[in-house]
C-alpha positions as CSV (number, residue, x, y, z in Angstrom):
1,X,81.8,132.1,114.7
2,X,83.6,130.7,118.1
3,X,82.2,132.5,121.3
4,X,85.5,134.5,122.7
5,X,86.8,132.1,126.3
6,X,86.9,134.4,129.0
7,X,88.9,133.5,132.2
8,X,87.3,133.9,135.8
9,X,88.5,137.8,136.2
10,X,86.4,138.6,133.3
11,X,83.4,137.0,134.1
12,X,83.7,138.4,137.5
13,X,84.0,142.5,135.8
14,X,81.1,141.5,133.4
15,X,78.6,140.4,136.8
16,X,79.7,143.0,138.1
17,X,78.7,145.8,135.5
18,X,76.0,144.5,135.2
19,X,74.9,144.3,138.7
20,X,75.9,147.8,138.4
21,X,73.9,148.7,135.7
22,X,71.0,147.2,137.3
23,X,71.5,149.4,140.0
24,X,71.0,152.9,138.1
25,X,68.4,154.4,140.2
26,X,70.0,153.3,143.4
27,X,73.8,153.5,142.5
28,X,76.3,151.9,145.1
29,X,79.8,153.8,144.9
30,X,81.2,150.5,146.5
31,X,80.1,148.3,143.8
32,X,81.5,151.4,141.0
33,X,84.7,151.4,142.8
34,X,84.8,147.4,142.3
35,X,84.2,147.6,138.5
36,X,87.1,149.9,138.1
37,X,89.4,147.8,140.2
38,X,88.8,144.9,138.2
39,X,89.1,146.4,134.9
40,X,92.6,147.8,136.4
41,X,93.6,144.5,137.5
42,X,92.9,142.8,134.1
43,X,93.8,146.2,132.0
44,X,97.7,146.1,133.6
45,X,97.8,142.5,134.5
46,X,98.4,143.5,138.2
47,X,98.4,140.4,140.4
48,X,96.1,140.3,144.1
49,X,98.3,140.1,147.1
C-alpha cells in the first residue's frame, strides 16, 4: 500500500494538531485558531495574500 504524498500545507495542519493535542492541559486558543485557519485554507483552496 503507497503512503498518501501530502504537500507542505498539510504537513504544516498535521504539526500543528498535534502540537495542539499535546497541549490539552494547557490549551493555547492561538495555536486552536491556527489549526482551523489551515484546514480552511486547504478545505476551500483559499490562497495567502
Amino acid at each position: 500500500m503507497n503512503k498518501p504524498v501530502l504537500t507542505e500545507k498539510e504537513k504544516e495542519l498535521v504539526e500543528a494538531i498535534r502540537n495542539y493535542k499535546k497541549a490539552k492541559h494547557n490549551p493555547s486558543k492561538e495555536l486552536e485558531l491556527y489549526v482551523i485557519r489551515l484546514f480552511e485554507l486547504l478545505l476551500y483552496e483559499y490562497e495567502e495574500d
